[in-house]
C-alpha positions in Angstrom: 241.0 53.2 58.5 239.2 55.3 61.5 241.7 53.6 63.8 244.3 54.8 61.1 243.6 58.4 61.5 243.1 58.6 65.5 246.6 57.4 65.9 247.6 59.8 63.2 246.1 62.8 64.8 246.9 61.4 68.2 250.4 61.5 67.0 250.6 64.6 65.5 249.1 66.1 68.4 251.4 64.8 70.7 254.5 65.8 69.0 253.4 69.4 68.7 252.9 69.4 72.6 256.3 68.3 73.1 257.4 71.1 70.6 256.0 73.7 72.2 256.8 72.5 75.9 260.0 71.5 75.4 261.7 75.4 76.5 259.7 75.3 79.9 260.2 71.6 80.4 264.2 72.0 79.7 264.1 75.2 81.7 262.5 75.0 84.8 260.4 71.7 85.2 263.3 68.8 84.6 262.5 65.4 86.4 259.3 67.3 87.5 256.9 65.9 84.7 252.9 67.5 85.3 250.0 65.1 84.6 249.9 66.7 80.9 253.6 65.3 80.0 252.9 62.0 81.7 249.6 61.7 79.4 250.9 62.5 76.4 254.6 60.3 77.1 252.1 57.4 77.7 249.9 57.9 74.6 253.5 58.1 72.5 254.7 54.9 73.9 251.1 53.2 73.4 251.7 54.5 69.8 254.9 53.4 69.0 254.3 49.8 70.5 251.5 49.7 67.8 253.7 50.8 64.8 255.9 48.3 66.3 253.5 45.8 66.1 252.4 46.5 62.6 255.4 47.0 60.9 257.6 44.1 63.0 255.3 42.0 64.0 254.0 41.0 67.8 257.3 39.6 68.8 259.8 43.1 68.9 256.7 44.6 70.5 256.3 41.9 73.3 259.8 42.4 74.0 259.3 46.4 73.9 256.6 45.7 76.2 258.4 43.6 78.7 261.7 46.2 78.9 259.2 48.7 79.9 258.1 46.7 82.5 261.6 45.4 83.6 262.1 49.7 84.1 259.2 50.4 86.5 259.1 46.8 88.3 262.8 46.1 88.3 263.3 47.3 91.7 260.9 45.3 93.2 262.0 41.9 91.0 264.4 39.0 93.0 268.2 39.7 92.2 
């Protein structure tokens, strides 16, 4: 249940910053992520992988799990 509400709140919190930063971030600062955006992108993708994993089971979130890695280490895999 504690875990529960931490990725509840982490969630909610998350969401709001993107509300709220979404006008600068659209306006001035696209491609240009700062370390706050980066931070909260990767706590949102840690999230959904665990609602994956919950409400699919561990297989869909394996597979979510190895696309993201097939993004940042494609370039650097054998064609």
């Amino acid at each position: 249940m504690v875990l529960d509400g931490v990725i509840l709140v982490l969630s909610i919190v998350t969401i709001c910053y993107w509300i709220v930063q979404y006008p600068v971030y659209a306006a001035k600062r696209v491609g240009l992520p700062n370390q706050w955006d980066i931070a909260f992108g990767l706590i949102l993708i840690v999230i959904s992988l665990e609602i994956t994993r919950r409400a699919m089971g561990n297989t869909l979130m394996i597979l979510g799990l190895a696309l993201i890695l097939q993004t940042y280490l494609g370039p650097h895999l054998p064609g």
